[in-house]
N, C-alpha and C positions, 0 to 999 in steps of 0.2 A: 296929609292923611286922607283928606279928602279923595281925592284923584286915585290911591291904592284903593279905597274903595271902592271905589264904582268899578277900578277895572277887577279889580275881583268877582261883583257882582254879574261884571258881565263877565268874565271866565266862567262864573259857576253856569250862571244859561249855556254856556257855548258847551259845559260839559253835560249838561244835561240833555241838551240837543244831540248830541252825537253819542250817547251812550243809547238813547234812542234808537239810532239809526244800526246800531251795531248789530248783527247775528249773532243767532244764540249757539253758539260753536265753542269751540275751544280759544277761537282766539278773541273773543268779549273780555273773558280773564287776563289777558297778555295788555291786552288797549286801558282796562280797567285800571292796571298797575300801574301803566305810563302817565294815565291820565292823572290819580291819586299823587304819583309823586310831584307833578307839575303843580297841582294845586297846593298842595302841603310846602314848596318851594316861594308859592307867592305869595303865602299867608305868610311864611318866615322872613320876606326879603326884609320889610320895614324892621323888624325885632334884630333883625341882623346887620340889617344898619348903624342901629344904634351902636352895637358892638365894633363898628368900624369895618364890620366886613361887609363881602356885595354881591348878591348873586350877579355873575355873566351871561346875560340872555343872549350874548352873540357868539356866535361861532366862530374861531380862531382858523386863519387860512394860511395856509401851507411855510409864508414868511415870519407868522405870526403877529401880520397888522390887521388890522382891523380896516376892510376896507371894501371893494366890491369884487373883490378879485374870483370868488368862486361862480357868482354869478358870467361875468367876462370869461373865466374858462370853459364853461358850461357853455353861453353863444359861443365862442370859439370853435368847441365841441361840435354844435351843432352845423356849424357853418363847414368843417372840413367833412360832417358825415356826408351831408347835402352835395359839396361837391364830388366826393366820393361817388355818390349814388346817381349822380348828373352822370359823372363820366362814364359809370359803368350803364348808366340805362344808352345814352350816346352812342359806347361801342357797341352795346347790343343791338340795335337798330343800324346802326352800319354794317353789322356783319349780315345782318335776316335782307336788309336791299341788297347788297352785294352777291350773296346765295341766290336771290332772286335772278337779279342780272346776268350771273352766270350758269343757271340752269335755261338759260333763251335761246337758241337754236343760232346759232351764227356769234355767240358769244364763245372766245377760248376761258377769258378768265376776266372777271371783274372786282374793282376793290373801291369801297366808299368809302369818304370821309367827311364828316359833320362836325364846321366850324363853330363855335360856340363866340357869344359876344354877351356878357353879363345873365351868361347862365341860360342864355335860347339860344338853339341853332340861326343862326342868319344867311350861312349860305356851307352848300353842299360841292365836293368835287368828286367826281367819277371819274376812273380813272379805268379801261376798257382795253383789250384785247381783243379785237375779232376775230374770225375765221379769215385768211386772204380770200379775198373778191369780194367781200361784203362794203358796201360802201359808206361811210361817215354820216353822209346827209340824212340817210333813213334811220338811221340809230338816233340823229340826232332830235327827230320827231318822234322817237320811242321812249328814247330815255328818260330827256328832261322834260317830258308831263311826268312820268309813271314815275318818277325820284320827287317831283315837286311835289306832288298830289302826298308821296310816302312821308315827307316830312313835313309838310304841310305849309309849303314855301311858292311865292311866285317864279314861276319860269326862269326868269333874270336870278334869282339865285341859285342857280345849277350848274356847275361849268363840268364839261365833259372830256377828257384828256384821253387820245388812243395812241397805245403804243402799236409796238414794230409786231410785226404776226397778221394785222389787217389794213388800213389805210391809217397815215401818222398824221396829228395835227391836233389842233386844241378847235372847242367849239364851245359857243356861250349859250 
């Protein structure tokens, strides 16, 4: 009896606190309701006791155990929006470097791609088209600064792949 009491008493501060806090709008009256019946719930739980019944201050989830499972769906939730939002910010910045590289004058066509390792990029592959006569060596002193610097990576992690249209070969 003890122990209802007190958490009563501190219910009533916590309502009084926040009825406080509340604007004076239309929706004071809607908080006011929810609040009232919450308290009127935890003055009844002890008297309802006795009668053998019990208020369920928990919420029932989806199997109907009693357990942490909404919370877990919820990080679940948040954890595929994350990678969601990972991989779309990802393509997006691989497609704005690649636009980049192929608007360069001696580029025919350019395509990036940003490899991901626990959710950061770790390393980048460029994958290039030149103009024929343009030469590898010099691209490869354009590129992998102007790609490292874009994704914010050391040099060593840039590898530069040219196909057939300008000189063919892979460069690190």
């Amino acid at each position: 009896m003890r122990q209802w009491l007190q958490n009563l008493i501190i219910l009533v501060f916590v309502v009084v606190f926040l009825e406080a806090l509340l604007p004076k709008n239309s929706v004071r009256g809607f908080v006011q309701l929810v609040i009232g019946l919450v308290l009127i719930a935890a003055i009844l739980e002890p008297m309802l006791a006795l009668t053998g019944l019990r208020i369920d201050w928990e919420l029932p989830t989806i199997s109907g155990e009693r357990e942490s499972f909404p919370l877990e769906a919820g990080l679940n939730l948040r954890q595929g929006a994350l990678a969601r939002l990972t991989g779309d910010h990802v393509s997006r910045l691989n497609d704005q470097a690649g636009a980049f590289l192929a608007l360069t004058p001696g580029v025919e066509d350019a395509r990036v791609q940003a490899l991901l390792s626990e959710g950061r990029i770790d390393r980048v592959i460029v994958d290039l088209q030149l103009i024929p006569g343009e030469k590898q060596d010099a691209w490869d002193e354009k590129v992998i600064p102007f790609i490292a610097r874009f994704y914010g990576l050391g040099h060593g992690a840039v590898e530069v792949h040219y196909r057939e249209g300008g000189s063919s070969g892979t460069s690190r």
